[in-house]
C-alpha positions as a Markdown table, in Angstrom:
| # | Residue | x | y | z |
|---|---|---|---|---|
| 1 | Unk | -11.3 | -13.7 | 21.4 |
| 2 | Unk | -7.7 | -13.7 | 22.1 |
| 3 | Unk | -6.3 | -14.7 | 18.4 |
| 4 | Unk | -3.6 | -12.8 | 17.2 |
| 5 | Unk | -2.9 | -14.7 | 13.7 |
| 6 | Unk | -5.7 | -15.5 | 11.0 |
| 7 | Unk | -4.1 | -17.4 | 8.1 |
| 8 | Unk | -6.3 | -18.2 | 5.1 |
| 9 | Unk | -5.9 | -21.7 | 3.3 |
| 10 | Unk | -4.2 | -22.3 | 0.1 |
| 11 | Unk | -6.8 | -20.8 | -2.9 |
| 12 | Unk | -8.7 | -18.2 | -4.2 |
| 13 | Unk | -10.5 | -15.1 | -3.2 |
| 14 | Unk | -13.2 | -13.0 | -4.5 |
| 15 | Unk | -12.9 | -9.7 | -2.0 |
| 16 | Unk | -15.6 | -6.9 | -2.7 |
| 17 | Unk | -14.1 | -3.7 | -2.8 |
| 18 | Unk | -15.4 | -0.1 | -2.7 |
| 19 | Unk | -14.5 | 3.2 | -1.0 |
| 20 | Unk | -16.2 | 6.3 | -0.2 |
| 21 | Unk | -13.1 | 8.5 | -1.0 |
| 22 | Unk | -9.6 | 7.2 | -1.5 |
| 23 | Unk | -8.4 | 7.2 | 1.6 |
| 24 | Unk | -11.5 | 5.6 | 3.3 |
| 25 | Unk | -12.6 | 2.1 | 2.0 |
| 26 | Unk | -16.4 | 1.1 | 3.4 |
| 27 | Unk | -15.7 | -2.5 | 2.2 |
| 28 | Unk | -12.3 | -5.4 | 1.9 |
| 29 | Unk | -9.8 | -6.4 | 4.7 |
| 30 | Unk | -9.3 | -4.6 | 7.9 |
| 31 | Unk | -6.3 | -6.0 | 9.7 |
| 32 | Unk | -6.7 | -5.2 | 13.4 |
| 33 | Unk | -4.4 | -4.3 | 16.4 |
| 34 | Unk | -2.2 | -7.1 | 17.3 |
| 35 | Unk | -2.7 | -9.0 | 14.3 |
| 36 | Unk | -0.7 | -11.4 | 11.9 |
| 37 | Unk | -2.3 | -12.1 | 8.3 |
| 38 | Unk | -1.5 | -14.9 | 6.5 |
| 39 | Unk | -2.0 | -15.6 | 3.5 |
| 40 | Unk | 1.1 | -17.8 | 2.2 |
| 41 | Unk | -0.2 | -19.6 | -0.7 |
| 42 | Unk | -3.8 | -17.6 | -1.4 |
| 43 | Unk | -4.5 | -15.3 | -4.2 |
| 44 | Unk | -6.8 | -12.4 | -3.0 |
| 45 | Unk | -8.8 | -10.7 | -6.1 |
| 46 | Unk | -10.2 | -7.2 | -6.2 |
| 47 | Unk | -14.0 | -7.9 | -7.6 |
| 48 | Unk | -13.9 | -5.5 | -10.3 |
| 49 | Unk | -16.1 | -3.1 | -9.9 |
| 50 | Unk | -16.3 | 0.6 | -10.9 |
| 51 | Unk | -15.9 | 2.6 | -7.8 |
| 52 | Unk | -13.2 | 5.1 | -7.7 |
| 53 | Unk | -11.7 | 3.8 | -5.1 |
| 54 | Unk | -10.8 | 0.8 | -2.8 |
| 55 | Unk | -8.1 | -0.7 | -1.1 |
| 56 | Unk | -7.8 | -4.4 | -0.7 |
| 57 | Unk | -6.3 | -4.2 | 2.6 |
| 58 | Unk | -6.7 | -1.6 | 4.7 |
| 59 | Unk | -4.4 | -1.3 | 7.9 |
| 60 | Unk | -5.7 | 1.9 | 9.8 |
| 61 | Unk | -5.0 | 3.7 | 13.5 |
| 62 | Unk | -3.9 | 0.3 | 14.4 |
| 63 | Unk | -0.5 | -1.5 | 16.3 |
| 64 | Unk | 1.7 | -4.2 | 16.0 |
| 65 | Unk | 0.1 | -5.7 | 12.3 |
| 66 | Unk | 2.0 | -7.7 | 10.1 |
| 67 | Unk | 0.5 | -8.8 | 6.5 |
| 68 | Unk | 2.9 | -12.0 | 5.0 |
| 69 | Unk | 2.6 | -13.9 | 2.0 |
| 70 | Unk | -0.5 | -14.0 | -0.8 |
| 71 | Unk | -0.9 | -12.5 | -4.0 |
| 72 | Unk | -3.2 | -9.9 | -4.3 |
| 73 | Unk | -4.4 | -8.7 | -7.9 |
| 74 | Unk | -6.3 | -5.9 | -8.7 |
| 75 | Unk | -9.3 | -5.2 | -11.3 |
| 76 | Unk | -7.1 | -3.0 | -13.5 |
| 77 | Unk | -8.3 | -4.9 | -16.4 |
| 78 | Unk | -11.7 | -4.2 | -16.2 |
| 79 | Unk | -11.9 | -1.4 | -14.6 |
| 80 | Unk | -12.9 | 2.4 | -15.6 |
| 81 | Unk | -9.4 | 3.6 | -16.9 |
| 82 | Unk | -9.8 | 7.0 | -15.7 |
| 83 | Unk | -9.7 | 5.5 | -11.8 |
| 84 | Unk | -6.1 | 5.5 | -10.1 |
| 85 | Unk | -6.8 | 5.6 | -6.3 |
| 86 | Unk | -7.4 | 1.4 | -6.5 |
| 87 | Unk | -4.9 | 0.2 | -3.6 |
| 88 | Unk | -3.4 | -3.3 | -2.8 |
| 89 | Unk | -2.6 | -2.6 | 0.6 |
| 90 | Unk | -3.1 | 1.0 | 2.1 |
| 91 | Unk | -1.6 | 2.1 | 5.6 |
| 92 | Unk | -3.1 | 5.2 | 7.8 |
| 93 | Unk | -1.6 | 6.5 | 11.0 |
| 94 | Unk | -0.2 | 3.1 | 12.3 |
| 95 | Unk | 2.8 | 1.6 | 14.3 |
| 96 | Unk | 4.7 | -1.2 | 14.0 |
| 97 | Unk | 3.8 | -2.5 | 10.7 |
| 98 | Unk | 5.3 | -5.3 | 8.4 |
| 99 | Unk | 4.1 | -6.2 | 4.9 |
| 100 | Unk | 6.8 | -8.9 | 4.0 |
| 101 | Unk | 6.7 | -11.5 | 1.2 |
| 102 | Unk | 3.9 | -10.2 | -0.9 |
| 103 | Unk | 2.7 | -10.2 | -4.9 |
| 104 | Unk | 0.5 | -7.3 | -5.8 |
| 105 | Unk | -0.3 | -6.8 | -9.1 |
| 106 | Unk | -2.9 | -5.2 | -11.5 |
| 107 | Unk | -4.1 | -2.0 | -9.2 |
| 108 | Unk | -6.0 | 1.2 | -10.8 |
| 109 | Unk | -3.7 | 2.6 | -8.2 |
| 110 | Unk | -0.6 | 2.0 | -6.3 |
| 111 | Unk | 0.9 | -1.4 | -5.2 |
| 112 | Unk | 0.9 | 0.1 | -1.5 |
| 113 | Unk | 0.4 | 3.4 | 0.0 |
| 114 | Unk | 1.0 | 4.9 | 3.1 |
| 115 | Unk | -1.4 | 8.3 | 3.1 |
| 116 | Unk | -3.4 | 10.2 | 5.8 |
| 117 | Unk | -6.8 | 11.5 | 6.4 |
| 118 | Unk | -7.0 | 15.3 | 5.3 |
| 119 | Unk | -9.1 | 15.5 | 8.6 |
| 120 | Unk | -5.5 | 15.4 | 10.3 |
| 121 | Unk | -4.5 | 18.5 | 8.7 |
| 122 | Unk | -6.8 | 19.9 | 11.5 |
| 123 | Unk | -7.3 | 17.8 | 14.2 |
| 124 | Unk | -3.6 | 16.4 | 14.5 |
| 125 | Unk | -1.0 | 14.7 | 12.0 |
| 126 | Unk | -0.1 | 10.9 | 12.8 |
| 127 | Unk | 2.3 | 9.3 | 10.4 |
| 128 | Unk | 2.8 | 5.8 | 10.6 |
| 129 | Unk | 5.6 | 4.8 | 12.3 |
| 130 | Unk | 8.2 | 1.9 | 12.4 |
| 131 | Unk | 6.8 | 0.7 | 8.9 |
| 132 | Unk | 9.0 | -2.0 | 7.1 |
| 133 | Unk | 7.9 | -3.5 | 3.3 |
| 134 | Unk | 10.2 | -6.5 | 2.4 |
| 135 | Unk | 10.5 | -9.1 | 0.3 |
| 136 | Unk | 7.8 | -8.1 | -2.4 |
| 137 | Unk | 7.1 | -8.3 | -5.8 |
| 138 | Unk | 4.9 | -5.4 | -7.3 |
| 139 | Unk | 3.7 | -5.0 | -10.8 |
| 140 | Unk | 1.7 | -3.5 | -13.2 |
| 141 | Unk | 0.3 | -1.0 | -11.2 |
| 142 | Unk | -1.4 | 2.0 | -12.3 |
| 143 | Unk | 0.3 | 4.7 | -10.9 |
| 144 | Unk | 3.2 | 3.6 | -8.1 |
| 145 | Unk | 4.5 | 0.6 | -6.9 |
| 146 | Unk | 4.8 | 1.7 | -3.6 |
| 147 | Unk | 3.4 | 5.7 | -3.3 |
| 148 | Unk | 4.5 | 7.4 | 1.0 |
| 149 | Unk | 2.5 | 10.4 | 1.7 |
| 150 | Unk | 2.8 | 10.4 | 5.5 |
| 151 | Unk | 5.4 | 7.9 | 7.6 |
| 152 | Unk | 8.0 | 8.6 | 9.9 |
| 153 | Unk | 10.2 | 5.6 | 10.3 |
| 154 | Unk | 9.9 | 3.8 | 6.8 |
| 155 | Unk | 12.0 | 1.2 | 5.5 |
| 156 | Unk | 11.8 | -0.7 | 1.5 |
| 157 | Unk | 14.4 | -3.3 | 1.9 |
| 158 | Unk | 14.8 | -6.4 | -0.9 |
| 159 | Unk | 11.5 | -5.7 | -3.2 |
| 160 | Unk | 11.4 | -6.0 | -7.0 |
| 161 | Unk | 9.0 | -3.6 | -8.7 |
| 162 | Unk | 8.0 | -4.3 | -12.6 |
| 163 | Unk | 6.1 | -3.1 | -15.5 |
| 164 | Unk | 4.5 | 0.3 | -13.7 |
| 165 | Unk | 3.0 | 1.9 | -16.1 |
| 166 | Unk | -0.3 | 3.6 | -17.2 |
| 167 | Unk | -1.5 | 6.9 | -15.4 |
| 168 | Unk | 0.7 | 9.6 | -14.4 |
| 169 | Unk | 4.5 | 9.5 | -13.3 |
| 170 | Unk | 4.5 | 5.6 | -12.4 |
| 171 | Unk | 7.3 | 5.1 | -10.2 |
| 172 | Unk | 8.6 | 2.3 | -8.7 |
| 173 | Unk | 8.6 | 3.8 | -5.4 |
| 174 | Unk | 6.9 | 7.8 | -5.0 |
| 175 | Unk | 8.3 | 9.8 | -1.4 |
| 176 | Unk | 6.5 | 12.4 | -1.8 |
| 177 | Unk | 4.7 | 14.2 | 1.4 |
| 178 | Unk | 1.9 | 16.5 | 0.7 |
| 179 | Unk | 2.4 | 19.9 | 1.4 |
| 180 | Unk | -1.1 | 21.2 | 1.3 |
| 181 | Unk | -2.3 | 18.6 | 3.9 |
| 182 | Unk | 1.9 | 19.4 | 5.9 |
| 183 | Unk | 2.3 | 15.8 | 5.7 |
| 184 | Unk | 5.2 | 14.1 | 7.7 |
| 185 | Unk | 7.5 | 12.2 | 6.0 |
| 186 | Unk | 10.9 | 11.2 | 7.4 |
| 187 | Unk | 13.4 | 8.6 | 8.9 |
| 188 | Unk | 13.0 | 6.4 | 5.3 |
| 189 | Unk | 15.5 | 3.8 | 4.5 |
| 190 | Unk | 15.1 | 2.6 | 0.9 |
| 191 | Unk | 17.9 | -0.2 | -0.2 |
| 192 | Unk | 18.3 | -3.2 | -2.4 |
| 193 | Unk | 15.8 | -3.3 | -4.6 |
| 194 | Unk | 15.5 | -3.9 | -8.4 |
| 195 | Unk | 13.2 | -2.2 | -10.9 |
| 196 | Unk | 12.5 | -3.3 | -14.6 |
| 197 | Unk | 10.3 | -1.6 | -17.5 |
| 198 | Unk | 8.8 | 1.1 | -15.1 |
| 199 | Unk | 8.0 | 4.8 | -16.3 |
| 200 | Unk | 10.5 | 6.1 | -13.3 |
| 201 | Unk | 12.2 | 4.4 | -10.8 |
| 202 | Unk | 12.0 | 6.3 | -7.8 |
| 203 | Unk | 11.2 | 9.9 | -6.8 |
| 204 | Unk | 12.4 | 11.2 | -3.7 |
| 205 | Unk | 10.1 | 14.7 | -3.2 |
| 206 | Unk | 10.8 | 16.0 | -0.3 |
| 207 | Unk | 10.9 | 14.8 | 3.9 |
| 208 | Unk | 13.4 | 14.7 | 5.8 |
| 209 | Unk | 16.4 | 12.3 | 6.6 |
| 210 | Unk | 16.3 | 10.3 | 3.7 |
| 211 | Unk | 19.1 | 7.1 | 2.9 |
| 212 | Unk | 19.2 | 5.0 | 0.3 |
């Protein structure tokens, strides 16, 4: 109908969450083409549940989406222990994309992650492009703060990543493209942000034109 901004009043949110593989949610928030979420002053909760995987937002072959504000928490807690592919916000094959101003905390997962479908490895690769994550506080995630598989223009500017811990590796911020699905990961910018009591800091595993 024409809007291009949907902000959600101050308070708190029970979102169901569920997905049918980890990079395919059936259930959460979709954030469309041409869309600004806010949600400046709300706390977004992951129901817990004990599906494998979700993602609380899910931004995906979309343009021109920005995501501001909120505090989105994860079922971590209460969720099977053996499940890391629980996402905050995860980003698939999208352009001009800001996630500014955020708290995500508590994921069986990563903060964020920018992945692909393995379908691509066949039909076509399309990395997210012109990608920006500002201003962010990430925490207690169970795997990465913020985990790239797949981007090509990527910039982590002024974020403060804390207490990752729990699964594997647990890095503040995980560049790592997948070679068996050739992912594309380049053009990534990474500056002036502070870590505290993670497992790693930050792994830079391969791509291409990398400064930091």
């Amino acid at each position: 109908e024409g809007y291009n901004v949907v902000k959600l009043v101050k308070g708190d949110y029970l979102i169901h969450c569920t997905g049918e593989t980890d990079w395919y949610p059936v259930n959460g928030i979709f954030v469309p083409t041409n869309m600004t979420l806010d949600l400046t002053g709300a706390r977004l909760y992951v129901e817990p549940n004990t599906s494998k995987h979700y993602a609380l937002i899910q931004i995906d072959h979309v343009e021109n989406a920005t995501v501001i504000g909120g505090h989105l928490i994860g079922d971590r807690d209460q969720h099977d222990g053996s499940h890391t592919a629980g996402y905050g916000i995860q980003v698939i094959a999208s352009s001009n994309v800001t996630i500014k101003d955020m708290k995500i905390e508590g994921m069986t997962g990563n903060g964020i992650i920018f992945t692909m479908y393995t379908y691509m490895l066949f039909w076509g690769r399309f990395p997210s492009e012109n990608v920006l994550v500002t201003g962010c506080d990430i925490s207690d995630c169970g795997r990465h703060g913020i985990h790239a598989i797949q981007t090509s223009g990527l910039e982590i500017a002024d974020n403060y990543f804390h207490d990752i811990s729990g699964y594997q590796y647990q890095y503040a911020i995980d560049i790592k493209p997948n070679p068996a699905w050739q992912s594309v990961m380049e053009h990534v910018k990474i500056h002036h942000h502070t870590s505290q009591d993670c497992t790693a800091r930050l792994r830079l595993y391969g791509g291409n034109e990398m400064e930091g």
